[in-house]
C-alpha positions in Angstrom: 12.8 -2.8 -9.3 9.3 -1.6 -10.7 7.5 1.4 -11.2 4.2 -1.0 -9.0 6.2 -0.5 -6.1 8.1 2.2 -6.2 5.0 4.7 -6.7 3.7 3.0 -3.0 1.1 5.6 -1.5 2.2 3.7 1.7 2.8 5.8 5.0 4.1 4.4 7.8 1.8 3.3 10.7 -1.1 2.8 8.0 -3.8 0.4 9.1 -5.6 -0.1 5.5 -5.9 1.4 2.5 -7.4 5.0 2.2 -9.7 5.4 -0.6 -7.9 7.6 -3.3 -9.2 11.3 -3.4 -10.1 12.1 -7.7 -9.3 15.1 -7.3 -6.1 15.4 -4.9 -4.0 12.3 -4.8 -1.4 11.2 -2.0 1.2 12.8 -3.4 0.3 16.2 -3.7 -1.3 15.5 0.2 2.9 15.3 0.6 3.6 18.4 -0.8 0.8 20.3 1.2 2.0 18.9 4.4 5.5 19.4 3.8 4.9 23.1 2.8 2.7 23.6 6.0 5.3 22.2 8.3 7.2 24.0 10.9 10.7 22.3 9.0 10.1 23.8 5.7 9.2 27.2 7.1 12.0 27.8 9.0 13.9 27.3 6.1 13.1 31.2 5.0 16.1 31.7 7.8 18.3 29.4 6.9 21.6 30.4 4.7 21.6 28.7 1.6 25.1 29.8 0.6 25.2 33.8 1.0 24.7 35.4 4.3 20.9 36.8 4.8 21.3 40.2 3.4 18.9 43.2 2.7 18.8 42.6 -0.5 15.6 40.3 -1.4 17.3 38.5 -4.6 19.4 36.5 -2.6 18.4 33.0 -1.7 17.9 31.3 1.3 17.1 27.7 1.4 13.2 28.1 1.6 13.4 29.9 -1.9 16.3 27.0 -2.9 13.9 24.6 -2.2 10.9 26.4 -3.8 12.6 26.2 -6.9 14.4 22.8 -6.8 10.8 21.4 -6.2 9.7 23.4 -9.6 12.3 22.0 -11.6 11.8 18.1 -10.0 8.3 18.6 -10.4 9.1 19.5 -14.5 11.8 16.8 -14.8 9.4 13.9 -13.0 5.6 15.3 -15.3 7.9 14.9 -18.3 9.8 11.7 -17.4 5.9 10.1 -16.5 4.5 11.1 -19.6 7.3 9.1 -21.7 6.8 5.9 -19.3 3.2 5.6 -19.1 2.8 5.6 -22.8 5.5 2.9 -22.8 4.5 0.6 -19.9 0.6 -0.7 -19.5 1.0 -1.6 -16.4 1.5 2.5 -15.2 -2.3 3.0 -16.4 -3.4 4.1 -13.5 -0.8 6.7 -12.8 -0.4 9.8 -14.4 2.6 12.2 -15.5 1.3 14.2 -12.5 1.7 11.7 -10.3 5.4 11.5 -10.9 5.8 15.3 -10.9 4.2 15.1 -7.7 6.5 12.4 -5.8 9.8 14.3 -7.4 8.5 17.8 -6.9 7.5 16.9 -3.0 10.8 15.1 -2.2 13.2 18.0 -4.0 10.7 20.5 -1.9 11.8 18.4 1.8 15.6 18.0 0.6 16.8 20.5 2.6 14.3 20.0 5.7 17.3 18.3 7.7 20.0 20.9 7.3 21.5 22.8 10.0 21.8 26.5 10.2 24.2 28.6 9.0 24.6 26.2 5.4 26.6 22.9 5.1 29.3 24.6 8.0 26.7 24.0 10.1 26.6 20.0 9.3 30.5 20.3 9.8 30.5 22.3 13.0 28.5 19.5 14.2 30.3 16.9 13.0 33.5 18.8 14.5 31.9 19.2 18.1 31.4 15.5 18.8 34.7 14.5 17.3 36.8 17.1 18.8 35.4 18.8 21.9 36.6 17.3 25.3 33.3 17.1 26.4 32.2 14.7 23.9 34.4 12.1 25.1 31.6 10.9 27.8 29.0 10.7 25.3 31.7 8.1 22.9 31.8 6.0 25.8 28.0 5.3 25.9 27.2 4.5 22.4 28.4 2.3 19.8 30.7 2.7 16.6 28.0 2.8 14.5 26.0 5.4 16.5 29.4 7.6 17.1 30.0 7.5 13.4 26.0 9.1 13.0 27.0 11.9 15.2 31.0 12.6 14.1 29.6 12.5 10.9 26.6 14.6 11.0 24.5 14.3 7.6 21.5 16.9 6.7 20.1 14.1 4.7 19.9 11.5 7.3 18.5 14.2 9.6 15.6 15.1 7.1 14.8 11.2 6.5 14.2 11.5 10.5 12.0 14.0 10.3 9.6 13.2 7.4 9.2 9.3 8.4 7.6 11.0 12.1 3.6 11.2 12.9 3.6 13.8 15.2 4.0 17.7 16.5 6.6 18.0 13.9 6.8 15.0 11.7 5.1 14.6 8.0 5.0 11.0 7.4 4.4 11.0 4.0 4.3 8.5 1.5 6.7 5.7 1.1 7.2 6.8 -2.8 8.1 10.4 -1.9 10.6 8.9 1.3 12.3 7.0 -1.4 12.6 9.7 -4.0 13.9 11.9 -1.4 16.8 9.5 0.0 19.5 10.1 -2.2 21.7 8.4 0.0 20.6 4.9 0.8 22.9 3.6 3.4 24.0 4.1 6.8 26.9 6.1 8.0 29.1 3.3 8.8 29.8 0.3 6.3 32.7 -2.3 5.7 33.1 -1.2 2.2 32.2 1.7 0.5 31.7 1.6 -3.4 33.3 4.7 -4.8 31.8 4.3 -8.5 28.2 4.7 -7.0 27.0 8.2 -6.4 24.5 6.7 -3.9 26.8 5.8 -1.9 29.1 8.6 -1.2 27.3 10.1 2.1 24.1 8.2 4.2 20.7 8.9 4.2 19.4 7.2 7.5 20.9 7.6 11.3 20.9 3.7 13.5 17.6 5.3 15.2 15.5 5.1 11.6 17.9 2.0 10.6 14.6 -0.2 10.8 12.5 2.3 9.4 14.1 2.2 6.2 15.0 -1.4 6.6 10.8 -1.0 6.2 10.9 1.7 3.5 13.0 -0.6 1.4 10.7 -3.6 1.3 7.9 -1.9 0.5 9.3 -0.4 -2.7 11.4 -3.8 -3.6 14.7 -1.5 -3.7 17.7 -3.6 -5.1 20.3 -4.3 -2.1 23.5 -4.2 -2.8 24.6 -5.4 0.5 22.9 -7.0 3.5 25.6 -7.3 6.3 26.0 -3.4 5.6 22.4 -2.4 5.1 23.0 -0.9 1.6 20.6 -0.2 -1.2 20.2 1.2 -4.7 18.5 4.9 -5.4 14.8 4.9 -6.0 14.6 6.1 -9.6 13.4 9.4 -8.9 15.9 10.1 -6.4 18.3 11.0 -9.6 15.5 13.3 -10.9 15.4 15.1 -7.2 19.7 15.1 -7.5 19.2 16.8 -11.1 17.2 19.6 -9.8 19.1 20.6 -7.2 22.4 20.2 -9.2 20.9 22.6 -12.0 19.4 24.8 -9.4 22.7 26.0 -7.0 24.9 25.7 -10.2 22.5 28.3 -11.8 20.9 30.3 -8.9 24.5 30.5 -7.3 25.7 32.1 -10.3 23.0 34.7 -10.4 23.1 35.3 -6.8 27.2 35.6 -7.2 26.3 38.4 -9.7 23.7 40.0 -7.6 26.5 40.8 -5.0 28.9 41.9 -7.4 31.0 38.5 -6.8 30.4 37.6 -10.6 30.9 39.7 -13.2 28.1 40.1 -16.1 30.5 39.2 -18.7 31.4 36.1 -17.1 27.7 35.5 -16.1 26.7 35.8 -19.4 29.5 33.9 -20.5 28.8 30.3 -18.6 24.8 30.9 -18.9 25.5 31.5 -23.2 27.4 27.9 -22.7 24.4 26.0 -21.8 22.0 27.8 -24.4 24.7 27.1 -27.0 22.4 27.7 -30.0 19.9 29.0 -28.2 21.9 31.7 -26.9 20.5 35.2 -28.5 23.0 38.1 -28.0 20.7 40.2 -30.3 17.6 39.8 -28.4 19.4 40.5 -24.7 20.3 44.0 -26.1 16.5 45.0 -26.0 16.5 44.1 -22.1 17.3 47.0 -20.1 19.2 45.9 -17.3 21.8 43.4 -16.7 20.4 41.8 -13.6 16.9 41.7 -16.5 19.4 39.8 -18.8 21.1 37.5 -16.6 17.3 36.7 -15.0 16.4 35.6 -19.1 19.4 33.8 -19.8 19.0 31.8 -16.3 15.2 30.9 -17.1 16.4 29.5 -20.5 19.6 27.5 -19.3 16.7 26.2 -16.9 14.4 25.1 -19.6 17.7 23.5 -21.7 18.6 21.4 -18.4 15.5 20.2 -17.6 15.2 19.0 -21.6 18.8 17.2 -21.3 18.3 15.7 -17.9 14.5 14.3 -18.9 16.4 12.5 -22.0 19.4 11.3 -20.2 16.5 9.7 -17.9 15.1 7.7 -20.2 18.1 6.9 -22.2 19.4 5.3 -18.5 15.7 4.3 -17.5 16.9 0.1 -17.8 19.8 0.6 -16.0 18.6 2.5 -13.5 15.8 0.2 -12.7 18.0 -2.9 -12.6 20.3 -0.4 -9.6 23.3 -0.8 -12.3 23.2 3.1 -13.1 24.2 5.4 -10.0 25.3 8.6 -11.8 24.7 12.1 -11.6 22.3 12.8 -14.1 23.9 16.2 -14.6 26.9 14.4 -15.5 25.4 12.4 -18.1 24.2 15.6 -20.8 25.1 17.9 -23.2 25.8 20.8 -20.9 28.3 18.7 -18.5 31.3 20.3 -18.7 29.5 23.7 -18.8 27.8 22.8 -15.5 31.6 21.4 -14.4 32.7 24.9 -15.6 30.5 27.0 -13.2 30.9 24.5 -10.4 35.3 25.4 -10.6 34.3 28.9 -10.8 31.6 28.9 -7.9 34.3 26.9 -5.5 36.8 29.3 -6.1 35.1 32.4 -6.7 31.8 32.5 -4.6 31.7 29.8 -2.0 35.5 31.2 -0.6 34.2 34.3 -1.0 35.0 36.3 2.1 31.5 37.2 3.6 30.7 33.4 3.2 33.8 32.2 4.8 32.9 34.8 7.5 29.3 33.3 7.7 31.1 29.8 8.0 33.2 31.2 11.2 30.6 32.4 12.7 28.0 29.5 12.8 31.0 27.1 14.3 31.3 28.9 16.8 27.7 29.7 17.5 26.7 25.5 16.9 30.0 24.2 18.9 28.8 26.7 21.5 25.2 25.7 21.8 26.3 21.8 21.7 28.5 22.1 24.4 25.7 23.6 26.8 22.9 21.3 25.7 24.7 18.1 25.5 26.3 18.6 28.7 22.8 19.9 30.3 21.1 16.9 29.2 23.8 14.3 29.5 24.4 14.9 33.2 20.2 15.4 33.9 19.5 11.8 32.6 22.7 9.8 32.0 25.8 11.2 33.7 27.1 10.3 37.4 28.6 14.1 38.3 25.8 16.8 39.6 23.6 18.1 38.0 24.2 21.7 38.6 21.5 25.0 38.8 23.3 26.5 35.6 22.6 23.1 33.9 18.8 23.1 34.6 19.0 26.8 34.0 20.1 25.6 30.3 17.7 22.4 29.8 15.1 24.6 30.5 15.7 26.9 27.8 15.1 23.3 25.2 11.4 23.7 23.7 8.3 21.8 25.9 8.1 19.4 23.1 11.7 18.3 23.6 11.7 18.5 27.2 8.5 16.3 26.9 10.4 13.6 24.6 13.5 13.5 27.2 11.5 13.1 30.1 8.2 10.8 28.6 10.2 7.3 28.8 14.0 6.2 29.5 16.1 6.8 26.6 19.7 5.5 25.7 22.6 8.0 25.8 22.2 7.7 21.5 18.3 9.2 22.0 19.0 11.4 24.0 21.5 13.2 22.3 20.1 13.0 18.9 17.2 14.8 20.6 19.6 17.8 21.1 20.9 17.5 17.6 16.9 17.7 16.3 16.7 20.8 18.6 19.8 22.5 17.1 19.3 21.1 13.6 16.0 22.3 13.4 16.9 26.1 14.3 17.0 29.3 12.1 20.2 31.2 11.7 18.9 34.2 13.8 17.6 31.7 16.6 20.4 29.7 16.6 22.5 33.0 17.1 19.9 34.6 19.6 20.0 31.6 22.0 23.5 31.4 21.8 23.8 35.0 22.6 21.6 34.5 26.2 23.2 31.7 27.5 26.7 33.3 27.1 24.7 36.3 28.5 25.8 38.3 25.7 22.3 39.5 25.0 21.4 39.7 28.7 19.8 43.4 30.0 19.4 43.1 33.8 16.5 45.4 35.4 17.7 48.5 37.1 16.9 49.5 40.6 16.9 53.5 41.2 
């Protein structure tokens, strides 16, 4: 691979070349369009870990994504500067340029994700694979497009929506898609190589299967296997990885404290193991407030990580061009088994925590519940041979005009179809997703009264 192709201002469905704005480049035309979209916004009601509570220092995944797009956008300016003064042929690119491909993609990782945080990935998973119901849809589709859905994936759903050119699609550039698919593969393969992070989840349903077939060619990614559509990371991709690893292992923490999950002692504690000598006991004591203290130690464990994760980068930068390195970055520094440390502490501590497992409850049965209406509406209207009942069409209606117009615009297989639901429910907030589930169990319903 080569930094030529891999830093394509490509978008799909481009005729010819667009002459190159001076002053705003293709890649920050990413980032604007992705922050403008109707994906990222509604990720201000979307659970990042913690339920959405009064309190305004807990995140959600629009603020997640903020700052995982700050910290990408660090880690990819300082990573450019180091390879354009090493590499002539990079002379028309600048560090900003590669802060701007990493900072747009780790701004639309979380685009794809379901509500009610990664439960809501499993509860759809769990509906397709489990629910009676389901049964008529595996009998229409293939393995490979029954594994997508059993095996619902955030990342494969995000790669769907940012490759689109239209009401809700951002096509942007084939660079940022790349740095943005951390998982290169689809979800079923004959062999699965276990030493390569890359590989571990899928980044790309059978519907975009020849869109990143596309994607691929364009940037000369290395393939690592043919008969099972399998690639190596772009480069950046592990920069985009980075930033969100550094960002929920750290902002988790805080956030853990802010509740009263997480001590200050043992805040202080795993943040002062980062910063080893750059931890400064002295100076905290002239912060009033702990939740002041714990803010300062955070930004600094920020500013370490970004400094060890840039380095480990270029120390790998050979290896990860030749597709021979797929590693966490993270897992590659100084501050490894202090980032291993907080991880233990978070599973055990914060993530089983009993208002998120409650949170978890809650959106299964709210997802499973709005599955089983929509499917079943929409399977029987186009595809199934029992009637198609009033309380079905009563439900199909309630689907936005823009998917009713994509069910009902052209004939689509029993796969389309569904994923169509899936965008639908995918693409709700938390407090949609449990307002819509509310009406059509009639929970929320307030008939008129007649005197």
């Amino acid at each position: 691979m080569t930094w030529k192709e891999l830093l394509s201002q490509e978008r799909f469905g481009d005729k010819k070349k667009k002459d190159v704005s001076p002053i705003r480049s293709e890649f920050e035309v990413d980032f604007d369009r992705i922050i403008f979209s109707q994906p990222f916004r509604r990720l201000q009601d979307k659970t990042q870990v913690f339920p959405l509570p009064e309190m305004d220092f807990v995140h959600t995944r629009l603020t997640h994504s903020l700052e995982v797009s700050s910290v990408g956008r660090s880690l990819g300016k300082n990573v450019g500067a180091a390879l354009i003064s090493q590499n002539p042929d990079l002379e028309h690119i600048t560090p900003y340029d590669f802060g701007a491909i990493t900072g747009a993609a780790a701004l639309a990782h979380d685009v794809g994700n379901p509500p009610f945080g990664h439960s809501g990935e499993e509860a759809i998973s769990d509906f397709f694979k489990n629910n009676p119901k389901s049964i008529k849809i595996k009998n229409e589709v293939s393995e490979a497009e029954w594994n997508d859905l059993t095996r619902f994936e955030g990342n494969a759903q995000g790669f769907r929506l940012l490759i689109r050119n239209n009401l809700q699609g951002l096509n942007i550039t084939k660079a940022t898609l790349g740095a943005f698919t951390k998982y290169p593969r689809p979800s079923l393969v004959s062999t699965q190589e276990a030493n390569r992070k890359s590989q571990k989840k899928y980044g790309f349903f059978q519907s975009e299967k020849s869109e990143f077939e596309n994607l691929a060619s364009t940037l000369q990614l290395r393939q690592l296997s043919n008969a099972d559509n399998t690639w190596c990371r772009h480069p950046l991709a592990f920069l985009v990885e980075a930033a969100d690893d550094i960002c929920y292992n750290i902002i988790d923490l805080e956030d853990g404290f802010g509740l009263g999950i997480v001590s200050y002692q043992e805040a202080e504690s795993f943040l002062a193991n980062i910063l080893q000598e750059r931890f400064q006991p002295e100076k905290l004591k002239a912060i009033p407030g702990n939740q002041e203290k714990i803010g300062v130690l955070r930004a600094v464990a920020i500013q370490v990580l970004v400094q060890q994760v840039t380095e480990a980068f270029l120390e790998n930068e050979k290896d990860i061009l030749s597709g021979d390195f797929d590693a966490a970055l993270t897992n590659q520094i100084p501050a490894t088994s202090a980032l291993k440390a907080i991880s233990r502490f978070s599973v055990e501590k914060i993530y089983r925590s009993r208002q998120v497992l409650e949170k978890e409850a809650a959106g299964f049965e709210v997802i499973s519940g709005l599955l089983e209406a929509f499917v079943e509406a929409v399977f029987l209207k186009f595809h199934g041979q029992e009637k198609h009942s009033h309380r079905h069409e009563s439900i199909y209606r309630l689907l936005p005009d823009y998917s009713k117009y994509k069910l009902e615009e052209k004939e689509h297989s029993v796969y389309e179809s569904i994923l169509l639901v899936t965008d639908f429910i995918s693409g709700l907030t938390d407090s949609t997703a449990l307002s819509i589930f509310r009406t059509i169990k009639g929970i929320a319903f307030q008939g008129s009264r007649r005197g």
